[in-house]
Structures are given as C-alpha cells and as structure tokens.
C-alpha positions in Angstrom: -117.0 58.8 10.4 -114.2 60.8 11.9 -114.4 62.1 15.9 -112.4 65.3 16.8 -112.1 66.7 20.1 -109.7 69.8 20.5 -107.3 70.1 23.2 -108.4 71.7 26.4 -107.7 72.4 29.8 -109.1 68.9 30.6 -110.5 65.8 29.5 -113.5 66.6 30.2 -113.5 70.1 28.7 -112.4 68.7 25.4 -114.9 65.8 25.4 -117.4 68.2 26.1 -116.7 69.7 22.6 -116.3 66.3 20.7 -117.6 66.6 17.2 -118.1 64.1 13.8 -117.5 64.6 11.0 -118.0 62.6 7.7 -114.4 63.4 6.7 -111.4 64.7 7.5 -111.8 67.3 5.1 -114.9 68.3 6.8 -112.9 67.8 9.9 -110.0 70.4 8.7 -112.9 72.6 7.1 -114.8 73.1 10.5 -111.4 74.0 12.5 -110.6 76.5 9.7 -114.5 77.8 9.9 -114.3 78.0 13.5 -111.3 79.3 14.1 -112.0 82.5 12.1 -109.3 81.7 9.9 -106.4 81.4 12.1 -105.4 78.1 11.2 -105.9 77.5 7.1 -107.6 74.1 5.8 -103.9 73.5 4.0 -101.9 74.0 7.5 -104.1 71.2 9.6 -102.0 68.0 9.2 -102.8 65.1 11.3 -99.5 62.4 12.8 -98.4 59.7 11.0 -98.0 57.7 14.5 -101.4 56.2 15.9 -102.5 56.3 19.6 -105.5 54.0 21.5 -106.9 56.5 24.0 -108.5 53.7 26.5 -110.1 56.5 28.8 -112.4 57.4 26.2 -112.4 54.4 23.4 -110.6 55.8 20.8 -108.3 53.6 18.9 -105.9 54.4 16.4 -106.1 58.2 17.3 -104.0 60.7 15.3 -102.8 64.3 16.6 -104.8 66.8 14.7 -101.9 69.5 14.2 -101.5 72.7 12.2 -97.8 74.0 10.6 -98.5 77.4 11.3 -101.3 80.0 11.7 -101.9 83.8 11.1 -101.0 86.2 14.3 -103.2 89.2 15.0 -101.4 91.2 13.0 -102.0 88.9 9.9 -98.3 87.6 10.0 -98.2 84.1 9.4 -96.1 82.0 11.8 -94.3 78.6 10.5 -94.1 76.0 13.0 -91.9 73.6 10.9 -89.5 76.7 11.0 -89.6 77.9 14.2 -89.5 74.8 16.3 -89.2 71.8 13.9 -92.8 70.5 14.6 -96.1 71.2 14.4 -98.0 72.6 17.1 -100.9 69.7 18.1 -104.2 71.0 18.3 -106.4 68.1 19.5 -107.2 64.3 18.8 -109.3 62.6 16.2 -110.1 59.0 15.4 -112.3 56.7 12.7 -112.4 53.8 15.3 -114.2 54.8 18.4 -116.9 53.0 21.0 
C-alpha cells in the first residue's frame, strides 16, 4: 500500500486529504485524474532520497514531483528546463503507522 498526501497550506490541510493507493501507478493515475490533466501520468516522478516524517509516522517518504505540466493555454512547461528540478507536489510513503 502506498499513502499520498499533496502539499498544502498546512499539515493539517494535506493530511486532511491523505489517500492509499495499491500502487504507485494508481498513485500517479489518481493525480493525473484529479488534476484534470494538468500534470500527465508520465511527468509524476517521485525522489530518489528518502525522508522519516516523525509528526505523522511516515518513514522512508519520497517527494511526489512532476517535470512539467500543461498551462491554461495548453503549453506545456518543462521544469528540468526551466529551473533544473522538478517542482514537488506532495509526499508519499509504503511504511507508515
């Protein structure tokens, strides 16, 4: 099982919309769904560093992140280009309490 929360103006906002998944395909699948689109299943990319969040038990937490997304206009907008990184879009873990 995988947790996602997405990143929010607080804690407690972003644990309020904490969701599993069975996957992290699911995971990425469910952002793209409920994003309308704006970030793409093949742009969500999760960190290769692992975090312990102690606040909220999750160990081994990655960043859930995305390369680029699709602007209003329907231009697409590379991260990796642009600034070097991706942009992070929330937390996920397979080892929580």
């Amino acid at each position: 099982m995988i947790i996602y929360r997405p990143h929010r103006g607080s804690l407690e906002d972003a644990m309020n919309e904490k969701k599993e998944f069975n996957s992290i395909d699911d995971m990425k699948m469910f952002i793209e769904v409920n994003t309308n689109g704006l970030y793409s299943f093949k742009d969500i990319v999760l960190s290769k560093e692992k975090h312990n969040d102690d606040r909220i038990g999750w160990y081994n937490a990655s960043y859930v992140c995305v390369n680029g997304y699709i602007d209003w206009d329907g231009a697409y907008i590379d991260f990796i280009t642009k600034y070097g990184v991706p942009q992070c879009i929330g937390m996920c873990s397979e080892d929580y309490r």
